[in-house]
C-alpha positions as CSV (number, residue, x, y, z in Angstrom):
1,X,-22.5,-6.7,-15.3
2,X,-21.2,-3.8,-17.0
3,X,-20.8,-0.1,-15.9
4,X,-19.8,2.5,-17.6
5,X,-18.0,5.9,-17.4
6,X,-18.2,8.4,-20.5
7,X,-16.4,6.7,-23.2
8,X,-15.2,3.9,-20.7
9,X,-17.1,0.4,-19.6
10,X,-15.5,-2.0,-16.9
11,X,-17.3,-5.5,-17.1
12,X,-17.1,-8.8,-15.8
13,X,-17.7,-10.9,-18.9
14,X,-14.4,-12.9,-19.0
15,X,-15.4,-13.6,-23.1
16,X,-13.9,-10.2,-23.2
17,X,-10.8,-10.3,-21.5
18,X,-8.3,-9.7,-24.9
19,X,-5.5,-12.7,-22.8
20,X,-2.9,-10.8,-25.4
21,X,-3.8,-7.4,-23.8
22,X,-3.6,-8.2,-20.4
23,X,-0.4,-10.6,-20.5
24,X,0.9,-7.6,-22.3
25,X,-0.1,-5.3,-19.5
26,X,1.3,-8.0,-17.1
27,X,4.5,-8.5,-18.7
28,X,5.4,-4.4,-17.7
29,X,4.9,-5.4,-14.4
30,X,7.5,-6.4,-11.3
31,X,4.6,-9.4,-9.7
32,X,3.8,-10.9,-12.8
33,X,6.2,-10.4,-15.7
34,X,7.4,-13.7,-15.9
35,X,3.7,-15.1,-16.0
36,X,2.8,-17.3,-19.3
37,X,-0.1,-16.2,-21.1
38,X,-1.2,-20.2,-20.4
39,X,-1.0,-19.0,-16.4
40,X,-2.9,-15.4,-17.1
41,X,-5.7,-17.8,-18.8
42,X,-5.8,-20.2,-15.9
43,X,-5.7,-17.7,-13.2
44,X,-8.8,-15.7,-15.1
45,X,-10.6,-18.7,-15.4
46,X,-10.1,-19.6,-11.3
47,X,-11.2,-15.8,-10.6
48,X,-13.7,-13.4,-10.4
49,X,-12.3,-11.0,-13.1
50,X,-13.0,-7.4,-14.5
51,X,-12.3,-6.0,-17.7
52,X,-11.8,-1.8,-18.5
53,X,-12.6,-1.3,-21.9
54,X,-12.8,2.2,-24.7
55,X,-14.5,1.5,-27.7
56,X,-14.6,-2.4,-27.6
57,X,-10.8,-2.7,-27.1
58,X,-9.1,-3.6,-23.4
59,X,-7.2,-1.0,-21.2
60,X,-7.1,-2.5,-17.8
61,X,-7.6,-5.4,-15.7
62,X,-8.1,-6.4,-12.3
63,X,-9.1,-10.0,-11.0
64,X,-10.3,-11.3,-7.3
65,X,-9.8,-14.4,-5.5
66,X,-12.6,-14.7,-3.4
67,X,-14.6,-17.4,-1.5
68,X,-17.6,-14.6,-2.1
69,X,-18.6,-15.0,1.6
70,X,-15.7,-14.2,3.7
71,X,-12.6,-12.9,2.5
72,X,-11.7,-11.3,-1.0
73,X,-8.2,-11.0,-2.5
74,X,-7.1,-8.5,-5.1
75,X,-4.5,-8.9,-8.0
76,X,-3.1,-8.1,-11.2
77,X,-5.2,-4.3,-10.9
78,X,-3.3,-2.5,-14.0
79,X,-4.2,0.2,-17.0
80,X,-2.6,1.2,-19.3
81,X,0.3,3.2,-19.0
82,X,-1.7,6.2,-21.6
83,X,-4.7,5.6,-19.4
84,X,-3.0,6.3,-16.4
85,X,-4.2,9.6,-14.1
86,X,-7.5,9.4,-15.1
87,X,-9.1,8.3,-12.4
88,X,-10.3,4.9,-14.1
89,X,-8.4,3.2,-11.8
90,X,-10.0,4.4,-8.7
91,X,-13.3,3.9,-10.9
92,X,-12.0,0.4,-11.4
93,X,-11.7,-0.5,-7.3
94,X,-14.8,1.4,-6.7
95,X,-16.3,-1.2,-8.9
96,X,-14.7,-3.8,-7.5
97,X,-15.6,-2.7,-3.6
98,X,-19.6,-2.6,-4.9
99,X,-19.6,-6.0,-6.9
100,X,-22.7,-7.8,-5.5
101,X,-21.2,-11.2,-4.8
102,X,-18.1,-9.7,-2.8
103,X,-19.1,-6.1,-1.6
104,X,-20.0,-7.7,2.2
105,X,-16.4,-9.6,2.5
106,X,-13.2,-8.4,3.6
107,X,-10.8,-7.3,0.8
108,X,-6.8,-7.9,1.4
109,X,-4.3,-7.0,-1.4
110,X,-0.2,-7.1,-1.7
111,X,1.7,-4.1,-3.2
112,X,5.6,-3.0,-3.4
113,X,4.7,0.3,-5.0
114,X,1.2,1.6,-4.4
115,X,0.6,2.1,-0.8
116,X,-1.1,5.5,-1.1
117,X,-3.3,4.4,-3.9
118,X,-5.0,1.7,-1.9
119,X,-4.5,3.8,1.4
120,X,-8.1,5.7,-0.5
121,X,-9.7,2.4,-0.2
122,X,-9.5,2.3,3.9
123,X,-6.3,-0.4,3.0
124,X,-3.7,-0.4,6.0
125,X,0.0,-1.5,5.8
126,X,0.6,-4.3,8.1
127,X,2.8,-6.4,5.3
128,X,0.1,-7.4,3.4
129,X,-2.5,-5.1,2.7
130,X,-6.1,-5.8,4.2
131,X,-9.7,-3.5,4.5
132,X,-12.2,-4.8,6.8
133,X,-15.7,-4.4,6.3
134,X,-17.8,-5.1,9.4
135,X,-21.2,-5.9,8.2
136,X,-24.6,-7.8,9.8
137,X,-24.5,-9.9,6.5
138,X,-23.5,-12.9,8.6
């Protein structure tokens, strides 16, 4: 699937993912900055993953680990740092909140740093972040 946002597209075509962009983004980052680009290829490939893209060429990332029935968990959600305050971020987890396979599940996420970002989302701070979705799905 791909949406897209003026000049901006997020997708979930993992032939996309640029492995060199995102262990790049990664690497900037206090969770995962001592994460191979071997482990950032093993982790996409174990996860339901989602690309931001401008003209063809990677800007963010975000992957979910997610039985797609009950319980989704979100990682690695970066843009870049020039990218930053333009709302494609929110964009980004708006994206991820309506994905098909995962939009009925209950979404849980760790963070040191962005509290109030995912506090948008409906996230509380109990330690680990979680948003519950109550649903009839089940």
């Amino acid at each position: 699937m791909e949406w897209f946002k003026n000049e901006f597209m997020i997708s979930d075509n993992e032939e996309l993912i640029d492995f060199n962009v995102v262990t790049q983004l990664l690497s900037n980052t206090y969770w995962a900055s001592n994460r191979t680009k071997e482990t950032i290829e093993k982790s996409v490939k174990n996860s339901l993953c989602f690309g931001l893209y401008i003209s063809g060429r990677q800007i963010g990332f975000a992957r979910v680990a997610t039985d797609k029935a009950v319980f989704s968990w979100i990682l690695d959600v970066i843009i870049a740092d020039n990218y930053r305050g333009k709302g494609l971020g929110q964009w980004l987890m708006n994206y991820i909140f309506e994905y098909p396979e995962i939009k009925y599940t209950a979404f849980g996420l760790a963070t040191a740093d962005a509290h109030n970002f995912y506090k948008k989302f409906g996230f509380k701070d109990n330690n680990c972040m979680t948003r519950s979705i109550l649903t009839t799905k089940y």
